[in-house]
ROSE-4610 file (N, C-alpha, C; in Angstrom, 1 decimal, always signed):
// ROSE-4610
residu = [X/X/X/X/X/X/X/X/X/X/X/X/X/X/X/X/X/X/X/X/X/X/X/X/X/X/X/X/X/X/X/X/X/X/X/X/X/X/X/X/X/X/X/X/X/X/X/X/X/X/X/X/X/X/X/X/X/X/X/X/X/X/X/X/X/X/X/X/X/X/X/X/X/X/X/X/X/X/X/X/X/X/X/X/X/X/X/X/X/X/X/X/X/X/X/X/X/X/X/X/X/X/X/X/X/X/X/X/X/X/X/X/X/X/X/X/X/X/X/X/X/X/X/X/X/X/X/X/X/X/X/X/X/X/X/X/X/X/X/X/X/X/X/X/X/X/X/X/X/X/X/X/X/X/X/X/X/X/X/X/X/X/X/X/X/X/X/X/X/X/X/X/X/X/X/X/X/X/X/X/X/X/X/X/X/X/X/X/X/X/X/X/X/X/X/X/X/X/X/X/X/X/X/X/X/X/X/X/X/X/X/X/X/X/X/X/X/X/X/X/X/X/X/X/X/X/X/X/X/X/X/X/X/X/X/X/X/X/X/X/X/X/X/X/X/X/X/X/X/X/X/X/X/X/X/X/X/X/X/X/X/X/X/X/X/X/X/X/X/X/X/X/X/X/X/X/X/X/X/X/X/X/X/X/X/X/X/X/X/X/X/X/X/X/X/X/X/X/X/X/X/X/X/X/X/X/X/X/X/X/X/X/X/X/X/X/X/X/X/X/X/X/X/X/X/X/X/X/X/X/X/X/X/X/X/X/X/X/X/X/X/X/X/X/X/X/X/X/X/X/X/X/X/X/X/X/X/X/X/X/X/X/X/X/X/X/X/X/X/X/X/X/X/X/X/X/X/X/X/X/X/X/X/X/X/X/X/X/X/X/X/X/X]
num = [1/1/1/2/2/2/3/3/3/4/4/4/5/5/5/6/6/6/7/7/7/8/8/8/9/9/9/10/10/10/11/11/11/12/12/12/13/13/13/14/14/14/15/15/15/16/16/16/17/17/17/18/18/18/19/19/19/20/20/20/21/21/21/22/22/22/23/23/23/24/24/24/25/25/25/26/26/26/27/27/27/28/28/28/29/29/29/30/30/30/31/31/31/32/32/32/33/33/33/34/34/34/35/35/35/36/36/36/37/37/37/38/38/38/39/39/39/40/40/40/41/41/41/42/42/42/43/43/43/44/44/44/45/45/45/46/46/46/47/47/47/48/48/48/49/49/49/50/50/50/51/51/51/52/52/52/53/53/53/54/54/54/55/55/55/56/56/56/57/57/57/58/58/58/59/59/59/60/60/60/61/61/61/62/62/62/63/63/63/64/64/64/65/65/65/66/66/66/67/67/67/68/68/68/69/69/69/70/70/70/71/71/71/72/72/72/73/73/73/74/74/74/75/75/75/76/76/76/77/77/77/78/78/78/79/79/79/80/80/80/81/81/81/82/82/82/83/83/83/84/84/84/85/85/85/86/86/86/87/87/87/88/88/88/89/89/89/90/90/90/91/91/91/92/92/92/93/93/93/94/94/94/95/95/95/96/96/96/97/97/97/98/98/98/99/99/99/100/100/100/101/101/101/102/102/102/103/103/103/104/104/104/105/105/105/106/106/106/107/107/107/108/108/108/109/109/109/110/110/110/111/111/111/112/112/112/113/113/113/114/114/114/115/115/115/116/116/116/117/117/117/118/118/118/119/119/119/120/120/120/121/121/121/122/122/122/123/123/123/124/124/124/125/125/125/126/126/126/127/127/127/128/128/128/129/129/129/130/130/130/131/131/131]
x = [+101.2/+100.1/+100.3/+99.2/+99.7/+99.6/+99.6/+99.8/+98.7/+97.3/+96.4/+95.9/+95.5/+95.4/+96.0/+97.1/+98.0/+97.3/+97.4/+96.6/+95.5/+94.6/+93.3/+92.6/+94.0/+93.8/+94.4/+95.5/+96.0/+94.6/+94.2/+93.2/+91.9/+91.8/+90.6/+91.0/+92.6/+92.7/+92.9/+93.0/+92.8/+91.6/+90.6/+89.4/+88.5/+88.6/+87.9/+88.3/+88.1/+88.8/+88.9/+90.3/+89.8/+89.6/+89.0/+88.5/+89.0/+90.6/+91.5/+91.7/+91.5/+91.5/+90.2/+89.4/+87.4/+87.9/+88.0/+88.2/+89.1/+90.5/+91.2/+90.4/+90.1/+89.0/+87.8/+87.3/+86.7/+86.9/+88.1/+89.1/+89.3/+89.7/+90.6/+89.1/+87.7/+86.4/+86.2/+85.8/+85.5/+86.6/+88.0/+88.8/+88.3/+88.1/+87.7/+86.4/+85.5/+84.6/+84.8/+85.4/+85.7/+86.5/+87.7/+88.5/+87.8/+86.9/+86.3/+84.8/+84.5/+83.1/+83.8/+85.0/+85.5/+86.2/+86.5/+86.5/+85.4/+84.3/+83.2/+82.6/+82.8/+82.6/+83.4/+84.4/+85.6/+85.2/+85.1/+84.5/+83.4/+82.4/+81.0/+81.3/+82.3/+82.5/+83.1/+84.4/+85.0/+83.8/+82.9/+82.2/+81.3/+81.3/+80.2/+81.2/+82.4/+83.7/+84.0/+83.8/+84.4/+83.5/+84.3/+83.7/+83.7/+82.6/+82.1/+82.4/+83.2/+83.0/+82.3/+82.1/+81.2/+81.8/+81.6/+82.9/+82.8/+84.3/+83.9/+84.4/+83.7/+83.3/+82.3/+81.5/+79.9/+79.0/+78.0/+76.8/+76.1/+75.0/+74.4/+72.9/+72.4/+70.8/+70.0/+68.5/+67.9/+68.1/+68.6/+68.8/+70.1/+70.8/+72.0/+73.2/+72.9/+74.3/+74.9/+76.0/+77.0/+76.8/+76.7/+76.3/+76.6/+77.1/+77.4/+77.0/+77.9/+77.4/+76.6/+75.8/+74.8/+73.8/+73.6/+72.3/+71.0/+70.1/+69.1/+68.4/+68.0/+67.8/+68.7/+69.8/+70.7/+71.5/+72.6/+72.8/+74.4/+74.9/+76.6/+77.4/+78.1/+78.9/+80.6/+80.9/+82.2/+83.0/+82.8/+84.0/+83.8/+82.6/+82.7/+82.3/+83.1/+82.7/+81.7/+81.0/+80.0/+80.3/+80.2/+80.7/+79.8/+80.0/+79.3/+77.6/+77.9/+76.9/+76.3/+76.0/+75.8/+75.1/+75.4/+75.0/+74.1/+74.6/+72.9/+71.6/+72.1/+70.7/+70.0/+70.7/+70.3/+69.4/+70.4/+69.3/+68.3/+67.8/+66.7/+65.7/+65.9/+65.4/+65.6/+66.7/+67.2/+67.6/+67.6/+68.7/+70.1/+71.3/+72.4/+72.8/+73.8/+74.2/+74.6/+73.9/+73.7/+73.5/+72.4/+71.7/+70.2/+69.7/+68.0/+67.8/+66.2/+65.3/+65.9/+65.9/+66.2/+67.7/+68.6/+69.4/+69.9/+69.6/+70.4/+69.9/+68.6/+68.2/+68.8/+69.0/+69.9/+71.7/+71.9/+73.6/+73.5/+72.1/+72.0/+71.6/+71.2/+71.1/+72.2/+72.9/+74.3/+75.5/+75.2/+75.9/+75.6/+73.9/+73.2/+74.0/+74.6/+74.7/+76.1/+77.0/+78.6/+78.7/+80.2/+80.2/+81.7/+82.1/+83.2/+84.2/+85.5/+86.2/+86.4/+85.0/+84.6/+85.2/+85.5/+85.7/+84.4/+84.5/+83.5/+82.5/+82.9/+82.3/+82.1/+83.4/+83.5/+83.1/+82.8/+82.0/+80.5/+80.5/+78.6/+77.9/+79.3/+79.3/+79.2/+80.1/+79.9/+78.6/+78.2/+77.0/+75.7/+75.9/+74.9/+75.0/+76.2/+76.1/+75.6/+74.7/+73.5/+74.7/+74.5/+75.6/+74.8]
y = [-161.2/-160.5/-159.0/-158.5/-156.9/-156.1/-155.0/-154.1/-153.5/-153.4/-153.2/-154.2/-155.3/-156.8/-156.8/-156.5/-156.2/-155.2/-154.0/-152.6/-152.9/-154.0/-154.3/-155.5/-156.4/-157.1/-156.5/-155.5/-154.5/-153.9/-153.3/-152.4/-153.4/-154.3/-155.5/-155.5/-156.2/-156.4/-155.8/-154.1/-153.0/-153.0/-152.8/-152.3/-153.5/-154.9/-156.0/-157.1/-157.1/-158.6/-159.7/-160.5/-161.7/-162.3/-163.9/-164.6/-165.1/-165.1/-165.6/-164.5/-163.2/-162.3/-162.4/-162.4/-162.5/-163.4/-165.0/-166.0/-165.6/-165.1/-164.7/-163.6/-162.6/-161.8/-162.6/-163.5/-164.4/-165.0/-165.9/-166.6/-165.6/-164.0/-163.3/-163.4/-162.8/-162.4/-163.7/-164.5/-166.2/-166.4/-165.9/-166.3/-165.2/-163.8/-162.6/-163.1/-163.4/-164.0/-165.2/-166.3/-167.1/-166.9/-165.6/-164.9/-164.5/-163.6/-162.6/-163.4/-164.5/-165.4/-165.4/-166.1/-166.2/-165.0/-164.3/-162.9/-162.3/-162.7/-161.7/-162.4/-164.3/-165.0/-164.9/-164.4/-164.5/-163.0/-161.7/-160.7/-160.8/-161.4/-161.8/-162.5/-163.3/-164.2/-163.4/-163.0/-161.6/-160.8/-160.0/-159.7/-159.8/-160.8/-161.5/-162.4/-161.9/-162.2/-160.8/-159.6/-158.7/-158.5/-157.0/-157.1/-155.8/-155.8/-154.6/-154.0/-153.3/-153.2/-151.9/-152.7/-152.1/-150.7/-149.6/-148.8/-149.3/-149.3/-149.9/-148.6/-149.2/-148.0/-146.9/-147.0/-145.9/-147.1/-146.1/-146.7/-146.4/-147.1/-146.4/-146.7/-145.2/-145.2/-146.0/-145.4/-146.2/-146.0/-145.0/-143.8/-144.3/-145.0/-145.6/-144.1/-143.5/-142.4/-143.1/-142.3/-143.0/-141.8/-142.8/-141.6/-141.9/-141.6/-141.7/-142.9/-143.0/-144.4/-144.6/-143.4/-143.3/-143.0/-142.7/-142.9/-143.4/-142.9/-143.7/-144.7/-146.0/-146.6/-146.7/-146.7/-146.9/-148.2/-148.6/-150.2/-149.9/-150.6/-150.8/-151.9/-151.2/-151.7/-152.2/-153.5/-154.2/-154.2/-153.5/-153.2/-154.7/-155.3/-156.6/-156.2/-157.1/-157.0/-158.2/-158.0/-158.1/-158.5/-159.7/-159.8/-159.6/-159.3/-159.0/-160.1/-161.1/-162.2/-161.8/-161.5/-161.6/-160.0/-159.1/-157.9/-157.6/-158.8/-158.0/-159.3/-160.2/-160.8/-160.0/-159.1/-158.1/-157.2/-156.6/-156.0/-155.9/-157.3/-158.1/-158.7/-158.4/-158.6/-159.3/-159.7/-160.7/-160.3/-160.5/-159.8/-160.4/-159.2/-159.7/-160.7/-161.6/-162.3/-162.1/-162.5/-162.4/-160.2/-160.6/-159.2/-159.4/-158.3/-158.5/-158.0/-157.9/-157.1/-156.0/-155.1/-154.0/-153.5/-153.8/-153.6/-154.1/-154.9/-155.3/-154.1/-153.7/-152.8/-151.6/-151.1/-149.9/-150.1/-151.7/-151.5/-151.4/-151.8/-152.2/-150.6/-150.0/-148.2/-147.5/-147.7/-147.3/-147.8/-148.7/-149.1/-148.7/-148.1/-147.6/-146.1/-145.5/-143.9/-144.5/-145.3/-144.8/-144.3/-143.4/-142.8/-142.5/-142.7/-142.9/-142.3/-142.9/-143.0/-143.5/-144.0/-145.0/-146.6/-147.0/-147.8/-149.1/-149.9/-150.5/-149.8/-148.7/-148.1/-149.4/-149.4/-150.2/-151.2/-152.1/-153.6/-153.3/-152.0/-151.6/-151.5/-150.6/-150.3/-151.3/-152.1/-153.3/-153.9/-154.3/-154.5/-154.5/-153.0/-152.3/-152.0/-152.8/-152.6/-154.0/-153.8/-154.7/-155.5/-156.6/-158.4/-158.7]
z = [-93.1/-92.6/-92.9/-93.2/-93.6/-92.5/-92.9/-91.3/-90.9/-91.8/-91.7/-90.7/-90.9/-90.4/-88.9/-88.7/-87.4/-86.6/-87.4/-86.7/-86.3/-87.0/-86.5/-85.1/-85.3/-84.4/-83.0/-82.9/-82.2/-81.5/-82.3/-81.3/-80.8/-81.6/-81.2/-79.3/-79.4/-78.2/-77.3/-77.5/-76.5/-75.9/-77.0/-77.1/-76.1/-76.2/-75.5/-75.0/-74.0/-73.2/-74.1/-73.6/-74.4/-73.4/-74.1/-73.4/-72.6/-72.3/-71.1/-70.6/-70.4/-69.4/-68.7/-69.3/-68.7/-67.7/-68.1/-67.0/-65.8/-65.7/-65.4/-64.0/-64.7/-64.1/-63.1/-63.8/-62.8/-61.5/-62.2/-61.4/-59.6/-59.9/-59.2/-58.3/-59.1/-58.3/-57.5/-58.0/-57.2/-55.9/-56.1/-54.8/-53.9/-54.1/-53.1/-52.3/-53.3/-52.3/-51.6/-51.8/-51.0/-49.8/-49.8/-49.1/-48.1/-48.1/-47.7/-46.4/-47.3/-46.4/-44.7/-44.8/-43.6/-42.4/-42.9/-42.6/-41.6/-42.8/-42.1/-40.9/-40.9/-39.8/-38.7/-39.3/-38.1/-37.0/-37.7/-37.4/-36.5/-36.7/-36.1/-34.8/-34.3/-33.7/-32.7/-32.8/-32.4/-31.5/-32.4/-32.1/-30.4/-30.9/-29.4/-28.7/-28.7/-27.7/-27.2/-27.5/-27.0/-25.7/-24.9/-23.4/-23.4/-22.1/-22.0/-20.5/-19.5/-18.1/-18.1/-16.8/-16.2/-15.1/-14.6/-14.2/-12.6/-11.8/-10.8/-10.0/-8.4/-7.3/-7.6/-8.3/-8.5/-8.4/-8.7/-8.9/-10.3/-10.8/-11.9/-11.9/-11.8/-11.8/-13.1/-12.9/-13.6/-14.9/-14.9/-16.6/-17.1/-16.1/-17.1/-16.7/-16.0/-15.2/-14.3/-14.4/-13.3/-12.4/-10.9/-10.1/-8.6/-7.4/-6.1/-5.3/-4.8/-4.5/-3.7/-3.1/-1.7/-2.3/-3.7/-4.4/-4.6/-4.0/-3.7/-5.0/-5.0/-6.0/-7.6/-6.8/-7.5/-7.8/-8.9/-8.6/-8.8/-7.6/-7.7/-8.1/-9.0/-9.9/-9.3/-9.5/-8.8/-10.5/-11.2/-12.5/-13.5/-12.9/-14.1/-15.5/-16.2/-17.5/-18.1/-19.2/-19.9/-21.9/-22.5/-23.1/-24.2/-25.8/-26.6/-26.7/-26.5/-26.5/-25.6/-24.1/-23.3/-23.3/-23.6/-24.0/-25.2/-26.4/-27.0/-27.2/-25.9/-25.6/-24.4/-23.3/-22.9/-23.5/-25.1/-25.7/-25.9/-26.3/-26.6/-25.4/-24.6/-23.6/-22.0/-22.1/-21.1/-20.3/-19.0/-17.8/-17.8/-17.8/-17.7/-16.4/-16.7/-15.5/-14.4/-13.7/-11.8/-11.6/-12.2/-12.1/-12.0/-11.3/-11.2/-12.6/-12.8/-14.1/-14.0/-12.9/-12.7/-13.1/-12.0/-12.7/-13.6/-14.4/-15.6/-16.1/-16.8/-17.2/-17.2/-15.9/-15.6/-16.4/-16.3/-17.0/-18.2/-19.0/-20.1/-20.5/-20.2/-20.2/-20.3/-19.2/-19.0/-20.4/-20.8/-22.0/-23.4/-23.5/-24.6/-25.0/-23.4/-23.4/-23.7/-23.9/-24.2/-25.4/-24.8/-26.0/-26.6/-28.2/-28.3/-27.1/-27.2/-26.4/-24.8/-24.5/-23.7/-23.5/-22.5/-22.4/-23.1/-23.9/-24.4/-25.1/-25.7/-26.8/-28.2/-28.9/-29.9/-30.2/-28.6/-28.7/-29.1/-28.4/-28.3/-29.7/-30.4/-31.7/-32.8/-32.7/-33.5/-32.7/-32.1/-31.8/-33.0/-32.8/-33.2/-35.2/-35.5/-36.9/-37.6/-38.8/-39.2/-40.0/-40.1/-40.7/-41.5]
């Protein structure tokens, strides 16, 4: 083979995949997605497993403040927690469990206003991010 011939097939194979790197390349893309499907289900699941409490010994008005417990029209909180599922069917409309219209409303308020470094911030947060 001459060296020209060499030099040429040399840079061919710098220059463009061959056909067993492409597949190769494929191969690695096809496992990532397969990798990754379950992940994102596992995440989602997670999700609407985490909890939310609720702060105990206050109360929380209709505005979702935490506020004295002699507060007029206010609703008191025994520190239960509230789990991601259970919280953004709330969202949507539902009263949380063994709560009135009302105050679910008011916890579901009180949950809207957290704010990082809150307890149950991050459930709220993942929540709130689109899947």
């Amino acid at each position: 083979m001459s060296d020209d011939k060499q030099n040429d097939d040399a840079k061919q194979g710098e220059t463009s995949p061959t056909r067993r790197r492409a597949l190769m390349l494929g191969a690695v893309g096809a496992a990532t997605v397969v990798s990754v499907r379950p992940a994102i289900a596992q995440a989602a699941g997670s999700v609407l497993n985490c909890e939310i409490p609720m702060p105990s010994g206050s109360n929380i008005d209709a505005y979702g403040k935490i506020v004295p417990p002699d507060t007029p029209g206010s609703f008191p909180t025994q520190g239960q927690k509230y789990t991601g599922e259970q919280i953004k069917k709330a969202l949507r409309g539902r009263t949380l469990p063994g709560t009135s219209y009302e105050q679910s409303r008011a916890y579901v308020n009180y949950i809207r206003r957290l704010q990082h470094g809150q307890s149950g911030f991050t459930c709220y947060a993942s929540l709130q991010m689109p899947r």
